[in-house]
C-alpha positions in Angstrom: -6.1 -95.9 -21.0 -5.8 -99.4 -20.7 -8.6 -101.5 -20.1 -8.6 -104.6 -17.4 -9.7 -108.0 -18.5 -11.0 -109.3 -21.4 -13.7 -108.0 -24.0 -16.9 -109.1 -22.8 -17.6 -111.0 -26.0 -14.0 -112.7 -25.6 -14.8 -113.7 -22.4 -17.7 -115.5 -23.0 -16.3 -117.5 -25.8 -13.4 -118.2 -23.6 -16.3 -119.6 -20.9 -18.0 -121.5 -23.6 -15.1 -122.8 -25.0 -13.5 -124.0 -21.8 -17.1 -125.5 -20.6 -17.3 -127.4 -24.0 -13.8 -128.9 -23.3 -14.2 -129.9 -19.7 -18.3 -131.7 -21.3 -15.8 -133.5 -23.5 -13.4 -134.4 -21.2 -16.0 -135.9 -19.4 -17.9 -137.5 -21.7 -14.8 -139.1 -23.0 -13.9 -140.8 -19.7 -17.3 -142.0 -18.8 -17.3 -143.5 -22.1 -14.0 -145.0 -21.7 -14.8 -146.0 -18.2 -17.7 -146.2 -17.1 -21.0 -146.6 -19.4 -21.0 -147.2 -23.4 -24.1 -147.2 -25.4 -24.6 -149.9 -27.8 -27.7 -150.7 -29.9 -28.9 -154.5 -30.8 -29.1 -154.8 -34.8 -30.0 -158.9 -34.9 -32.2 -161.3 -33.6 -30.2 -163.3 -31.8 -30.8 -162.3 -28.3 -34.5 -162.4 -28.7 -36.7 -162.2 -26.9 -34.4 -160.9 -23.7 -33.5 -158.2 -26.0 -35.5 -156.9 -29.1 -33.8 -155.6 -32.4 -33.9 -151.8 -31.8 -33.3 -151.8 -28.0 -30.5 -148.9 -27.2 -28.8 -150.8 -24.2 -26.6 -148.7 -21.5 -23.5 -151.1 -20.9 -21.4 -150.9 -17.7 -17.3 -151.2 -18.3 -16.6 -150.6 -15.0 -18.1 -153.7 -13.3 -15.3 -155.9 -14.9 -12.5 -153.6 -13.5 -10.9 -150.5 -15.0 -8.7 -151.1 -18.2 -5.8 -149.0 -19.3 -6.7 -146.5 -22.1 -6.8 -148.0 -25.7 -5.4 -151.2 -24.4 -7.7 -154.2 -23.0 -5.8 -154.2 -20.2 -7.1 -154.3 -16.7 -5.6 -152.3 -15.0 -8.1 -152.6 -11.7 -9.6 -155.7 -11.5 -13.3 -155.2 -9.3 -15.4 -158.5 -10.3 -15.4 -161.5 -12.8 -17.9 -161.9 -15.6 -20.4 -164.7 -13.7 -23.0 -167.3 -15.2 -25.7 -165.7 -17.2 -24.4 -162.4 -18.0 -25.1 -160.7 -20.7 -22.0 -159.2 -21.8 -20.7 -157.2 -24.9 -17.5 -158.0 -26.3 -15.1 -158.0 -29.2 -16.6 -160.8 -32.3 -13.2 -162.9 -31.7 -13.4 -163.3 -36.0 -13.6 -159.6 -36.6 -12.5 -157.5 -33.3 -14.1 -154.3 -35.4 -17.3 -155.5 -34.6 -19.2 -155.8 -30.9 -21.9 -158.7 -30.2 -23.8 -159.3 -27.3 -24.3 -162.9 -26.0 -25.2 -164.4 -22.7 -21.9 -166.1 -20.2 -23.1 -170.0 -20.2 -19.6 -171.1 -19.5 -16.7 -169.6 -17.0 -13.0 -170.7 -17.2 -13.0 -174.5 -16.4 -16.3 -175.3 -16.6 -17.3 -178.2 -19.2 -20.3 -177.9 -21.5 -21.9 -180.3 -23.7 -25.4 -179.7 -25.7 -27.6 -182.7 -26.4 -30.9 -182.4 -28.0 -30.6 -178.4 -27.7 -30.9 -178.7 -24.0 -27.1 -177.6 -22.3 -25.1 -179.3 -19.4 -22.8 -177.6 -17.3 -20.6 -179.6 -15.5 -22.8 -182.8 -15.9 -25.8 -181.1 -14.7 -29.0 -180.1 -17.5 -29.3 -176.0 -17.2 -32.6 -174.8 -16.2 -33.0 -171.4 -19.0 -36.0 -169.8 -19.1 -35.0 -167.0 -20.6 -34.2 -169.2 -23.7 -36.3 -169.4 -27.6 -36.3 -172.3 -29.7 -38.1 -171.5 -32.8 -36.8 -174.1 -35.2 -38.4 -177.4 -34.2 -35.9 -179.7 -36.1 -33.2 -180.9 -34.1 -29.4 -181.3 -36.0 -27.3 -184.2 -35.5 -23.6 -182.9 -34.1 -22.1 -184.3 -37.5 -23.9 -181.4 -39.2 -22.6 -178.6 -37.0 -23.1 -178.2 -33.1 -25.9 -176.5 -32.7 -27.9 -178.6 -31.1 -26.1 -181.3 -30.1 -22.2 -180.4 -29.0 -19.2 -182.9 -27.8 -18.1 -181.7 -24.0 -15.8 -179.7 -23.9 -13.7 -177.6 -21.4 -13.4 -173.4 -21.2 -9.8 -173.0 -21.1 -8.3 -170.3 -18.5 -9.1 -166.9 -19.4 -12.0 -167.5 -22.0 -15.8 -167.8 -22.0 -18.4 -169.4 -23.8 -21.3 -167.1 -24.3 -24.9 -168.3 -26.4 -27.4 -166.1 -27.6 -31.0 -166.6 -26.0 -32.5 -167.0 -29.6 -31.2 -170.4 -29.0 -31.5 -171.6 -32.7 -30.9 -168.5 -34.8 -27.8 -167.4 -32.9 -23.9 -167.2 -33.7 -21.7 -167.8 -31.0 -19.8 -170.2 -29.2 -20.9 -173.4 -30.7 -19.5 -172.0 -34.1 -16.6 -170.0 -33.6 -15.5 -170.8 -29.9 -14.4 -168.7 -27.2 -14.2 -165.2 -26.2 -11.0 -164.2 -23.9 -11.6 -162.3 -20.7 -9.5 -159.2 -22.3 -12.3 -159.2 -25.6 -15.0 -158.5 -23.4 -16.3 -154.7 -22.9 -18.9 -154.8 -20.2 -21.9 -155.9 -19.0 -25.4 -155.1 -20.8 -27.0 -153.0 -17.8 -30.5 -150.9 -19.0 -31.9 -150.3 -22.0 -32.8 -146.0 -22.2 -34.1 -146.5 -25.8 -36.1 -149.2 -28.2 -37.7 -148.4 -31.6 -39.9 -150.9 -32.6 -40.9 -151.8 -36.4 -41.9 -149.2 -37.8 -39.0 -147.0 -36.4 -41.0 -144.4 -35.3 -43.1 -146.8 -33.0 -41.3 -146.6 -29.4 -41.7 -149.4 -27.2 -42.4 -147.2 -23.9 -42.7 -149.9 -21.7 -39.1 -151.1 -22.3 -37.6 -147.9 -21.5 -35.1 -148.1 -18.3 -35.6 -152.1 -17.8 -32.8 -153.8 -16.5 -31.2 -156.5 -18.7 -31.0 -159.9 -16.7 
């Protein structure tokens, strides 16, 4: 006689197997979507953001892009002033940075003395470390002192809050609009130095 359904056993693979594609499914579009986990390897956000911090970074803030592409598809909001943002590295579009938005599309900056000027006016950055206390002339490179210039349409100039020991912007220029993955949101993990030593107190802080 001919038995209805499946073998137990069969059936619970069958149950696993179609839970474990539906996780992945899942997990795929959040990724894709709406949250990416990125970890800070350098300095150069310090001390905003320590080396070992495991940041939570929304992609869905800046609109929805189509898949694979860095298209939006649905805009929802424009990167602002003082974001901190991931992005493509505009040298090497293999490899993500993190910097803060100090420039949006048609403002002018200029840097004199490390202090920055947006639009004529002297930025007020607490959130900012200078740690080298000699000061380079613009002839040597810009960054401390830096000619003004204007952020062309659809590009940003982003600096790293470790004002002195920072690559960004004042070396390699912009980032464009379609380079940038999201903003950096909450950090859900930080190892300190050594790496078992877990800095509790960071864990869920919002980045700002």
């Amino acid at each position: 006689m001919k038995g209805n359904g499946d073998h137990p056993t069969v059936k619970l693979l069958k149950d696993y197997t179609e839970a474990l594609i539906v996780a992945l499914v899942l997990a795929l579009f959040i990724r894709t979507f709406v949250v990416q986990a990125f970890k800070i390897p350098s300095g150069s956000m310090l001390e905003t953001l320590q080396i070992g911090d495991h940041l939570l970074v929304s992609k869905f803030l800046y609109g929805v892009k189509v898949p694979f592409t860095d298209m939006v598809a649905i805009p929802i909001a424009d990167p602002g002033h003082g974001d901190v943002i991931v992005f493509e590295y505009p040298e090497d579009p293999s490899k993500d940075f993190i910097k803060r938005i100090v420039g949006l599309p048609g403002d002018t900056i200029e840097i004199k003395h490390k202090n920055v000027y947006r639009n004529g006016e002297m930025l007020d950055e607490p959130y900012v470390e200078h740690k080298d206390p000699l000061t380079r002339s613009g002839a040597m490179d810009h960054r401390d002192n830096m000619p003004l210039i204007t952020v062309p349409e659809g590009k940003y100039f982003v600096m790293g809050d470790n004002r002195d020991f920072s690559h960004d912007s004042r070396f390699w220029g912009f980032v464009d609009r379609e380079a940038i993955i999201g903003k950096a949101w909450r950090i859900y993990w930080s190892w300190g130095n050594p790496w078992y030593h877990v800095r509790w107190d960071r864990l869920g802080d919002k980045v700002d």
